[in-house]
BADREN-219812 format. One record per residue: residue in three letters; x, y, z of N, C-alpha, C in turn. Coordinates in steps of 0.2 Angstrom, whole numbers, plus 2048, in hexadecimal, padded with zeros to 3 digits. Last residue first. Example, Ala and Ser with C-alpha at 12.3 -4.5 7.8 and 13.67 -1.06 7.14 Angstrom:
(atom SER (840 7F5 823) (844 7FB 824) (840 800 827))
(atom ALA (842 7E4 827) (83E 7EA 827) (842 7F0 827))
END
This chain:
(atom UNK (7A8 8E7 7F5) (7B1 8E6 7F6) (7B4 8E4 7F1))
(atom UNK (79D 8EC 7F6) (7A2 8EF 7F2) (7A9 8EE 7F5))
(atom UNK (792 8E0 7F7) (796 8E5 7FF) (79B 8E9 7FC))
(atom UNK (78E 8DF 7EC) (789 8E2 7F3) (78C 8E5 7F6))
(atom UNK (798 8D8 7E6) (798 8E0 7E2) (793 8E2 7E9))
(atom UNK (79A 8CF 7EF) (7A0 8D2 7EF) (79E 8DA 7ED))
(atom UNK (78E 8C6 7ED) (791 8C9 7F1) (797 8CE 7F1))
(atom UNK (790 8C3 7E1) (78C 8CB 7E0) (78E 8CD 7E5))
(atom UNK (79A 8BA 7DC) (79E 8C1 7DC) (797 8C8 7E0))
(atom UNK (794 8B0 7DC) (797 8B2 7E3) (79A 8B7 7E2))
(atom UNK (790 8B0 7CC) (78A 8B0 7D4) (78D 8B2 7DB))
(atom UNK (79B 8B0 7C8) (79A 8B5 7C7) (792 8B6 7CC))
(atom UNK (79F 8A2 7C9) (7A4 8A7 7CE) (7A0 8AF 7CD))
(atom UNK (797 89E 7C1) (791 89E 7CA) (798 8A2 7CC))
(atom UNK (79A 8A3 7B6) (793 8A5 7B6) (791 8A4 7C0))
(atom UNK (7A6 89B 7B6) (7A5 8A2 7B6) (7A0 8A4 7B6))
(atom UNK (7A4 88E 7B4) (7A5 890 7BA) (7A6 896 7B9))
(atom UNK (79C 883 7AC) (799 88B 7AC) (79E 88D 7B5))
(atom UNK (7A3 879 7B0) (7A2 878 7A7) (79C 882 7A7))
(atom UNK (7A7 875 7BB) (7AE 878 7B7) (7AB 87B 7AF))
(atom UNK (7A0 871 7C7) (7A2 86D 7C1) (7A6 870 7BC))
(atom UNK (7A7 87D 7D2) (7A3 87B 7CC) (7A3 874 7CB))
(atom UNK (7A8 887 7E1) (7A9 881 7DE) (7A4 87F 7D9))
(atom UNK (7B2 893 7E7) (7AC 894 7E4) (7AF 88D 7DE))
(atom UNK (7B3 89C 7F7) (7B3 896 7F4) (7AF 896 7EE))
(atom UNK (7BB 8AB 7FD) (7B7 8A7 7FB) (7B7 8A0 7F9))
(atom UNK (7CF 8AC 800) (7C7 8AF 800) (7C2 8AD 7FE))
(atom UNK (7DB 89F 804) (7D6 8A3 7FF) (7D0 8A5 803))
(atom UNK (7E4 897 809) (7E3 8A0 80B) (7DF 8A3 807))
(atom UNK (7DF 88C 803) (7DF 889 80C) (7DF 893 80E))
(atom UNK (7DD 88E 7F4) (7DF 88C 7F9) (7DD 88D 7FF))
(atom UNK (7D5 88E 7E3) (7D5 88F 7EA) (7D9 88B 7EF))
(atom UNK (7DA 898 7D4) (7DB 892 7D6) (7D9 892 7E1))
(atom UNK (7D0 8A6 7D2) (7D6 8A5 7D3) (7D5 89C 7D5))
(atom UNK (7C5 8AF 7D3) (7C6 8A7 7CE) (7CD 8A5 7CE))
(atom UNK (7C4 8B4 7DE) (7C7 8BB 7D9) (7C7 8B3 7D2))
(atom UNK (7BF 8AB 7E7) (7BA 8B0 7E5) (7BC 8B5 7E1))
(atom UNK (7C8 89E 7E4) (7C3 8A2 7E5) (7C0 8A7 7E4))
(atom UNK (7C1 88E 7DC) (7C3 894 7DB) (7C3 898 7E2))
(atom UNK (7C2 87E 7D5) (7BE 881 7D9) (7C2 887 7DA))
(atom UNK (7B9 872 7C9) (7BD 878 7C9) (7BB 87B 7D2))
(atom UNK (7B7 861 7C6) (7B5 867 7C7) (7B9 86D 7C9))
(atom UNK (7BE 853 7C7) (7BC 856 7C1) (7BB 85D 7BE))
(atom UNK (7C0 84C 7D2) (7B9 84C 7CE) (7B8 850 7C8))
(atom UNK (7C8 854 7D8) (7CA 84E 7D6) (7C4 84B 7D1))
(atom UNK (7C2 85D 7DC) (7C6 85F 7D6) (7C6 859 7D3))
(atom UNK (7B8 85C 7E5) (7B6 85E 7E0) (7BB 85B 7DA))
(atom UNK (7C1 857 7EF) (7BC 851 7EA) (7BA 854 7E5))
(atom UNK (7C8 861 7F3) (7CF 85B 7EF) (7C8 857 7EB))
(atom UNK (7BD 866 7F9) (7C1 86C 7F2) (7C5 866 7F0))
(atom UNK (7BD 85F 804) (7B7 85F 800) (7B9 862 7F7))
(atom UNK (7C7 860 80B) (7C5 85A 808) (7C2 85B 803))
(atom UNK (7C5 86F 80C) (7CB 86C 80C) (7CB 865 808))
(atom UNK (7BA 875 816) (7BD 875 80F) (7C2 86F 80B))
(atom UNK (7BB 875 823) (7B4 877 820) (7B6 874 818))
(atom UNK (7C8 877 829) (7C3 86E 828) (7BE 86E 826))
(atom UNK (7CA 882 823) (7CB 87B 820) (7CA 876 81F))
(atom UNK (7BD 88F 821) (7C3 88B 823) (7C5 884 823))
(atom UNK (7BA 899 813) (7B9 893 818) (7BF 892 81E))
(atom UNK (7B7 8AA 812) (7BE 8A5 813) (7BB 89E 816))
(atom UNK (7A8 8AE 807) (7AD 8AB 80C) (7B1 8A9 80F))
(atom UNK (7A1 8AC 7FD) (7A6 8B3 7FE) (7AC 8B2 804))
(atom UNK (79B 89C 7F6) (79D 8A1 7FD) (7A2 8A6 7F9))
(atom UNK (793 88F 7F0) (798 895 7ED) (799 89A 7F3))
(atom UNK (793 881 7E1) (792 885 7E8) (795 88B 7E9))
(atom UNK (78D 879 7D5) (790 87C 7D8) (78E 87E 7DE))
(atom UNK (782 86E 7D4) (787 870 7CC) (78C 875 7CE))
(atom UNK (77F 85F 7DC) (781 866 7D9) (784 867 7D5))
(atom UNK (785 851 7D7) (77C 854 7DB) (77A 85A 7DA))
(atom UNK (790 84D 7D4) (78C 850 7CC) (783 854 7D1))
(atom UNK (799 84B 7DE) (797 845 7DB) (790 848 7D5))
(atom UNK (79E 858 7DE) (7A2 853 7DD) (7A0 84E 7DA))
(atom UNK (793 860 7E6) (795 862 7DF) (79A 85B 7DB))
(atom UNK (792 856 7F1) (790 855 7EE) (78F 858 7E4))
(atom UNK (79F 85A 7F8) (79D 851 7F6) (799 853 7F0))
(atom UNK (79C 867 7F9) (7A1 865 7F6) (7A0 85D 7F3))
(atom UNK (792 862 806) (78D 868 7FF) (795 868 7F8))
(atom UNK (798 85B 80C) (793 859 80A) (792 85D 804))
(atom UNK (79F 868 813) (7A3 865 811) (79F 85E 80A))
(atom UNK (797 872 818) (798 874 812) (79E 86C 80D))
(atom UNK (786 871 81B) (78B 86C 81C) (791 870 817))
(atom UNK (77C 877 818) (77F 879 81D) (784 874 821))
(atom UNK (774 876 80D) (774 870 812) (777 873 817))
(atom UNK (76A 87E 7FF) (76D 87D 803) (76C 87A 80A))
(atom UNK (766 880 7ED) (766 87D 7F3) (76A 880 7FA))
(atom UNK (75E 887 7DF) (762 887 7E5) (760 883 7EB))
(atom UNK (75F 887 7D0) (75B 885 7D4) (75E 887 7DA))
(atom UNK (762 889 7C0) (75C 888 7C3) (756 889 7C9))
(atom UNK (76A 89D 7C4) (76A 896 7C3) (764 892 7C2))
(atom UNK (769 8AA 7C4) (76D 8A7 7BD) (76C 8A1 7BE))
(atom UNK (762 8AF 7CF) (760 8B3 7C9) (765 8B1 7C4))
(atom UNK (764 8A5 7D8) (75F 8A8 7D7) (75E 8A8 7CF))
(atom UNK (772 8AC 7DB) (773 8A7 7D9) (76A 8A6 7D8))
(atom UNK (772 8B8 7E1) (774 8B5 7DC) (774 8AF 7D5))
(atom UNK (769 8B8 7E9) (767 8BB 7E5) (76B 8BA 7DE))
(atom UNK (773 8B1 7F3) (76F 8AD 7F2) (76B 8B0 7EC))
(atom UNK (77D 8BC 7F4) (77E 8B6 7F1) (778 8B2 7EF))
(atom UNK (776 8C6 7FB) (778 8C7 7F3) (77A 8C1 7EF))
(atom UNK (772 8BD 806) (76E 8BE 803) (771 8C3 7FB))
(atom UNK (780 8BF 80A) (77C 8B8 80A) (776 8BA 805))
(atom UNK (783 8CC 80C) (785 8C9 807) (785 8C1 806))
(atom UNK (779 8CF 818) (779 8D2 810) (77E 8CE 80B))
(atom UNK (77E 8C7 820) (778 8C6 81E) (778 8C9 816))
(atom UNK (78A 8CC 82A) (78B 8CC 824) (785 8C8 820))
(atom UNK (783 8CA 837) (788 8D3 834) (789 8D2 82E))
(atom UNK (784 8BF 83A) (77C 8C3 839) (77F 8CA 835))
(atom UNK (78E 8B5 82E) (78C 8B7 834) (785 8BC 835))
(atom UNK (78B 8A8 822) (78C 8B0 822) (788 8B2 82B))
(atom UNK (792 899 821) (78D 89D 823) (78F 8A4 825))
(atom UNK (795 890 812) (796 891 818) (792 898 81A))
(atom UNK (78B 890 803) (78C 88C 809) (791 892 80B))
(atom UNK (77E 88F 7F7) (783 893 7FB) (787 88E 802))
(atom UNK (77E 884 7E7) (77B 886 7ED) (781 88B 7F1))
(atom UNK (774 883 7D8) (77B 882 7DC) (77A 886 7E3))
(atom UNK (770 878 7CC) (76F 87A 7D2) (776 87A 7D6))
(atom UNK (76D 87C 7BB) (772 87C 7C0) (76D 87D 7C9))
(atom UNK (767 882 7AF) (765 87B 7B3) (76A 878 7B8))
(atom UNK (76B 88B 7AC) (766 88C 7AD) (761 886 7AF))
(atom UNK (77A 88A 7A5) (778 88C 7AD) (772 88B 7B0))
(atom UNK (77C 878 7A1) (779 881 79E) (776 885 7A5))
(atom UNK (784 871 7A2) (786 876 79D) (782 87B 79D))
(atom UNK (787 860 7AB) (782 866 7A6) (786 86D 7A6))
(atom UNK (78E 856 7B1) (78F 859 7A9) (78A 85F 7A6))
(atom UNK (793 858 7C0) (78C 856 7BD) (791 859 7B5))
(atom UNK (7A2 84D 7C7) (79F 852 7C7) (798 854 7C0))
(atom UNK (7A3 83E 7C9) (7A4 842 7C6) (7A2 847 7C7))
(atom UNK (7A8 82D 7D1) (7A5 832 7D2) (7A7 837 7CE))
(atom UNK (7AB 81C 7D9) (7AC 822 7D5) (7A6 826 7D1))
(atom UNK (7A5 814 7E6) (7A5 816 7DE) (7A7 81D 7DD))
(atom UNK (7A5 815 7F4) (7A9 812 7F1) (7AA 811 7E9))
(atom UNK (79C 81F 7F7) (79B 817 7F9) (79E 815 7F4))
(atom UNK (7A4 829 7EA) (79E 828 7F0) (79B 820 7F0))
(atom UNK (7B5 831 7E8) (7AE 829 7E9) (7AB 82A 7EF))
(atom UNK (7BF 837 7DA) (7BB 836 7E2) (7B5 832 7E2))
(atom UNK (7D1 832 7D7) (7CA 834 7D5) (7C5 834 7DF))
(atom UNK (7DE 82D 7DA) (7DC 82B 7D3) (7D5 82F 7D0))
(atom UNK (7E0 832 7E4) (7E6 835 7E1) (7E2 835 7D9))
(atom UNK (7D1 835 7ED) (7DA 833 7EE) (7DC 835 7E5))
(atom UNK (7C5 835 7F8) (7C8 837 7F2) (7CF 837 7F3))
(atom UNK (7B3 831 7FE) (7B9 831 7FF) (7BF 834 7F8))
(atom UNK (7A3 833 806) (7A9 834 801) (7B1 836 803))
(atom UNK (798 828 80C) (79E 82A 80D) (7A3 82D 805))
(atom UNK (789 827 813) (78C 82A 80C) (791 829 80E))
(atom UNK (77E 828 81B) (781 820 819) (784 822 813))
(atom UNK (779 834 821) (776 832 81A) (778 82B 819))
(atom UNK (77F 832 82E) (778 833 82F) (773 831 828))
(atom UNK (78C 830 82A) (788 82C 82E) (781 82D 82D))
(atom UNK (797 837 820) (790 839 823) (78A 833 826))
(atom UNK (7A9 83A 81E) (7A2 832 821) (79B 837 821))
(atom UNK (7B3 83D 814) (7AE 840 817) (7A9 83C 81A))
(atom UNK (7C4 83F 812) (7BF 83A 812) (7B9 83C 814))
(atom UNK (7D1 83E 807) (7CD 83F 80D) (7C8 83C 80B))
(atom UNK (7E6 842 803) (7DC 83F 804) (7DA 840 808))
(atom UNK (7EA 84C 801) (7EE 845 7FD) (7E9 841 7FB))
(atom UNK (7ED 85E 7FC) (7E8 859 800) (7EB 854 7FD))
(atom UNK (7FD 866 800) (7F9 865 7FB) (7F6 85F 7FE))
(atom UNK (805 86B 80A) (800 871 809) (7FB 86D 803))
(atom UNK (80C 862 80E) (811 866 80B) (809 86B 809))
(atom UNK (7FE 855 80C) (805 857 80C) (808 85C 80B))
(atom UNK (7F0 851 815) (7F2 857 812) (7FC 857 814))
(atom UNK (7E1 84A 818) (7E8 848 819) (7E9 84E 814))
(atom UNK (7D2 84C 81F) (7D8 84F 81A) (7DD 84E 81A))
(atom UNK (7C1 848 825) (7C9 848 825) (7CE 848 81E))
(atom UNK (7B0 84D 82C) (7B6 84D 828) (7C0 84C 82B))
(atom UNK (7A2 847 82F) (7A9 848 830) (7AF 848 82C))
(atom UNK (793 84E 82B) (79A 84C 82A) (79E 84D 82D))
(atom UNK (782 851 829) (787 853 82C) (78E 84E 82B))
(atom UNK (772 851 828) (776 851 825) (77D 856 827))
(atom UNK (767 84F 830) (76D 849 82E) (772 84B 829))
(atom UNK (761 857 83B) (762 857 833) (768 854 833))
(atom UNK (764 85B 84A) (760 852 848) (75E 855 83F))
(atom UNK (767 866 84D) (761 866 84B) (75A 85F 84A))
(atom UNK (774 862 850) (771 865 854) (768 865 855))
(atom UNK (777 862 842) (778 85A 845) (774 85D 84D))
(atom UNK (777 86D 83D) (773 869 83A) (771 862 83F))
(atom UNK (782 873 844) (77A 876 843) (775 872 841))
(atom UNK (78D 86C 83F) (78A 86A 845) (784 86E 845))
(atom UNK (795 86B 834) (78D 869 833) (788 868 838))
(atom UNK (7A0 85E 837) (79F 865 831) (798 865 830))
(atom UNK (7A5 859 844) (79D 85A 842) (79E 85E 83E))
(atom UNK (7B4 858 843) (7B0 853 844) (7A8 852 844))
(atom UNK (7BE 85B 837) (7B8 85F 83A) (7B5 85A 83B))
(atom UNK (7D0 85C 833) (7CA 859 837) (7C6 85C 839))
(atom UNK (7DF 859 82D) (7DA 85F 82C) (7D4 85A 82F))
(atom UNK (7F0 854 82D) (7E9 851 82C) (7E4 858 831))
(atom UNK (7FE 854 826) (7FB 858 829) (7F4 855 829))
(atom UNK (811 855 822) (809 853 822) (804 853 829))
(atom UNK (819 864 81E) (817 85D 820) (810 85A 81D))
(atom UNK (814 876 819) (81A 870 81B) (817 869 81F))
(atom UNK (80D 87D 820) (80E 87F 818) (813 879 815))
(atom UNK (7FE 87B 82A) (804 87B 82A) (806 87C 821))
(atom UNK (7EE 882 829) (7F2 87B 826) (7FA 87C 826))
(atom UNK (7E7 887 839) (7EA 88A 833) (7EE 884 830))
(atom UNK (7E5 883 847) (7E0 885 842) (7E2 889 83A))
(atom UNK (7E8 874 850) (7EC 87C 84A) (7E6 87C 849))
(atom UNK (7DF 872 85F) (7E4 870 858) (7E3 876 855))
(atom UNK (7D8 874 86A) (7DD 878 86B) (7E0 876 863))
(atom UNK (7C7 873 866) (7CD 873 86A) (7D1 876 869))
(atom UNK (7C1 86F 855) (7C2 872 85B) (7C8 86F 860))
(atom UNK (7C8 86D 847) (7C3 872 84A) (7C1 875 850))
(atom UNK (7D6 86B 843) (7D3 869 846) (7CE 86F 849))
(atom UNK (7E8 865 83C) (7E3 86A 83B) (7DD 869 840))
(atom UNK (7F5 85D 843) (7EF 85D 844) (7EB 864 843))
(atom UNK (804 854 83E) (803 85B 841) (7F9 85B 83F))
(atom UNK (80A 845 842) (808 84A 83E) (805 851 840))
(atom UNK (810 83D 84D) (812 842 84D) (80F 847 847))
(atom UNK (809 833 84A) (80A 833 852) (80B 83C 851))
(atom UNK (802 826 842) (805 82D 840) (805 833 847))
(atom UNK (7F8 81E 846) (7FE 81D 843) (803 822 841))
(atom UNK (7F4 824 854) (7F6 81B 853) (7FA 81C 84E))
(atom UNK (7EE 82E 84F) (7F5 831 851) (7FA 829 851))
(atom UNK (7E2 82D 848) (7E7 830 846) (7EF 82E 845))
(atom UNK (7DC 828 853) (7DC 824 84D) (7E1 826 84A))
(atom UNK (7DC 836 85A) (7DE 830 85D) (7E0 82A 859))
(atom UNK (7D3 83D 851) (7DC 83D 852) (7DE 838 856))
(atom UNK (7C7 838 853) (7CC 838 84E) (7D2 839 84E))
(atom UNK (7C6 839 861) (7C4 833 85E) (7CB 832 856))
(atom UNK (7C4 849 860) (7CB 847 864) (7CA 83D 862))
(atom UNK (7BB 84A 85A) (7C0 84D 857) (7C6 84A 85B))
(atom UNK (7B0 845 863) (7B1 841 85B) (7B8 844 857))
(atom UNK (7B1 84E 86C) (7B1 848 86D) (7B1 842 867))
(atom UNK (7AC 858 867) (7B1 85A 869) (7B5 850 86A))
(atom UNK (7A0 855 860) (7A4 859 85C) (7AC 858 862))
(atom UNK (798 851 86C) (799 84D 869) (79F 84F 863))
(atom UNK (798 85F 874) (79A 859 877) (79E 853 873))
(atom UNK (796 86A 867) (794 865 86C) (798 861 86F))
(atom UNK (792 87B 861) (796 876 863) (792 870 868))
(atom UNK (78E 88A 857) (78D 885 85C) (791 87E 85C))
(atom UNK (78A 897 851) (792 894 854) (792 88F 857))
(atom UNK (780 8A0 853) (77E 89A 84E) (786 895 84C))
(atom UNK (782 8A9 85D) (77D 8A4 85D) (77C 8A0 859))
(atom UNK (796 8A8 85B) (78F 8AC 85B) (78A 8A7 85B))
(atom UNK (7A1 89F 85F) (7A3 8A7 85F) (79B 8AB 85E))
(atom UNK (798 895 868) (79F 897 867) (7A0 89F 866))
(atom UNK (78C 88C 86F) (78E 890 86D) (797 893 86B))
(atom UNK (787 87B 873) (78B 881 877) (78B 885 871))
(atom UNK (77B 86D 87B) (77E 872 873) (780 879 877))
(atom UNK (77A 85C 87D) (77A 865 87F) (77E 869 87B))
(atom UNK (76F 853 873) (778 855 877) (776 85B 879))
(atom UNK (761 848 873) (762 84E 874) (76A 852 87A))
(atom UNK (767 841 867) (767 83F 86F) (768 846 874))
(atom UNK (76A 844 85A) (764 843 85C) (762 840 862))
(atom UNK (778 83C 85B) (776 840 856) (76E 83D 858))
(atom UNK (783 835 862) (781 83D 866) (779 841 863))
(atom UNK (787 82D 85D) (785 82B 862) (781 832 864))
(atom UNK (78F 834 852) (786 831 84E) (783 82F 855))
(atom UNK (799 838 855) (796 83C 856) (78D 839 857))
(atom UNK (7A0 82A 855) (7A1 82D 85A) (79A 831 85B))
(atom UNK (7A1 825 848) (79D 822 84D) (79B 827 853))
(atom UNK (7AA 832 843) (7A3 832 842) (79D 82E 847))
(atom UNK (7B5 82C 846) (7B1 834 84A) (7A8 833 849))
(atom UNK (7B6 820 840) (7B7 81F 849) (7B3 827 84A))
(atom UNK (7B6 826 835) (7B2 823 837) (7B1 820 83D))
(atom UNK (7C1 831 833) (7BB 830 833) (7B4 82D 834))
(atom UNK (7CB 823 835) (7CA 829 838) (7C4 82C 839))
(atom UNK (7C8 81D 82A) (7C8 818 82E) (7C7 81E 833))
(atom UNK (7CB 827 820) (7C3 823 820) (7C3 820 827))
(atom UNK (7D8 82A 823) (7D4 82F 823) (7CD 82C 824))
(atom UNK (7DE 81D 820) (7DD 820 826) (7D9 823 827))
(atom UNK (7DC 819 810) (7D9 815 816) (7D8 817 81D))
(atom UNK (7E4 827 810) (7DE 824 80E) (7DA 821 810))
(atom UNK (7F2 823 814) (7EE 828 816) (7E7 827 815))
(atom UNK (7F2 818 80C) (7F4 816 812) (7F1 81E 816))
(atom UNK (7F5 81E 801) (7EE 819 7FF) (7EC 817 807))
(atom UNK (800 824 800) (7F9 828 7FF) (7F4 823 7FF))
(atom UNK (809 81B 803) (808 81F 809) (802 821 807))
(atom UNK (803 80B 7FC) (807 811 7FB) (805 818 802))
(atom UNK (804 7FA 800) (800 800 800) (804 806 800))
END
């Protein structure tokens, strides 16, 4: 087995021990906390499924250096080594809610560049995962959709505009409105990447800086799959980019021009 196929294996096996972890918590009514505003919430079971993970982790790989959502782990991707990126509830609003649609996420990440990962969603019985060759849902391989014509695109907004910046949630969403078919959104953003990947959606799109565990897996399945992902100047996206903005690749100037209204609203 090659170190990336050995990464691979771990990240799933990783994710999947967090994931166990959290699905205990999901819909037994957890006590839910708050972090930096009232829609920043955290759980017991988030904290407890992160340290699960790395625990899986560190078994084989003792000394890797640890992205991670909560606690005390980095919160920035080192620019050197190897590095595994973790969000043990991507999508804890949702999993608070009892809406199953939530993931654990894991990102093996060398010298700055994703190698694999993996995303369990227990509550749908999905797993996407992605390596060298391509991306796979329950274990088949997967493409991003082939439609062409924007006006039959469903593309969705993800990560979440705080109360203070509302207006450019909503320049977004009028965005995308008045060029696409349809719109969706799940409030998962690593899920809402799975699913631009495997052809569900046609894009997604934020002004946003994600963060990493938010991103990270999810932008290596896009691509791996086929699809383009930018940011918000269409520049190729990184770990220090502003915005997200993820296609099938076949009108992606049309939706980076949906998360540009943001941009023209707030005159930045």
């Amino acid at each position: 087995m090659t170190d990336a196929n050995a990464r691979l294996e771990l990240a799933e096996r990783a994710a999947t021990a967090g994931s166990e972890i959290a699905a205990e918590g999901f819909r037994n009514n957890i006590a839910v906390e708050t972090k930096s505003n009232k829609t920043d919430v955290v759980t017991e079971a988030d904290r407890q499924s992160q340290r699960r993970v790395i625990e899986v982790i560190h078994d084989e790989y003792p000394d890797d250096a640890i992205v991670g959502e909560e606690d005390d782990e980095l919160k920035e991707v080192p620019e050197a080594g190897d590095v595994w990126i973790i969000d043990p509830i991507d999508g804890t609003n949702n999993f608070v809610r009892g809406i199953p649609i939530w993931t654990t996420s894991v990102a093996a990440v060398r010298d700055g560049e994703t190698v694999a990962a993996a995303n369990v969603c227990p509550a749908l019985g999905d797993v996407y995962t992605v390596d060298s060759e391509g991306t796979y849902l329950n274990g088949e391989r997967v493409s991003v959709s082939d439609r062409t014509d924007p006006e039959t695109f469903t593309v969705c907004p993800t990560i979440w505009w705080d109360f203070d910046r509302r207006d450019e949630y909503a320049a977004t969403t009028r965005g995308i409105v008045e060029r696409f078919g349809d719109m969706r959104r799940f409030g998962c953003a690593q899920i809402v990447l799975g699913m631009v990947a495997s052809g569900a959606l046609d894009g997604t799109i934020t002004n946003i800086a994600p963060n990493p565990w938010d991103s990270v897996a999810g932008v290596h399945m896009v691509r791996q799959a086929g699809g383009q992902v930018t940011d918000i100047h269409g520049e190729p996206w990184t770990t220090e980019s502003r915005g997200l903005v993820a296609s099938n690749g076949e009108a992606h100037a049309e939706v980076l021009a949906a998360a540009r209204e943001a941009e023209a609203h707030c005159g930045k």
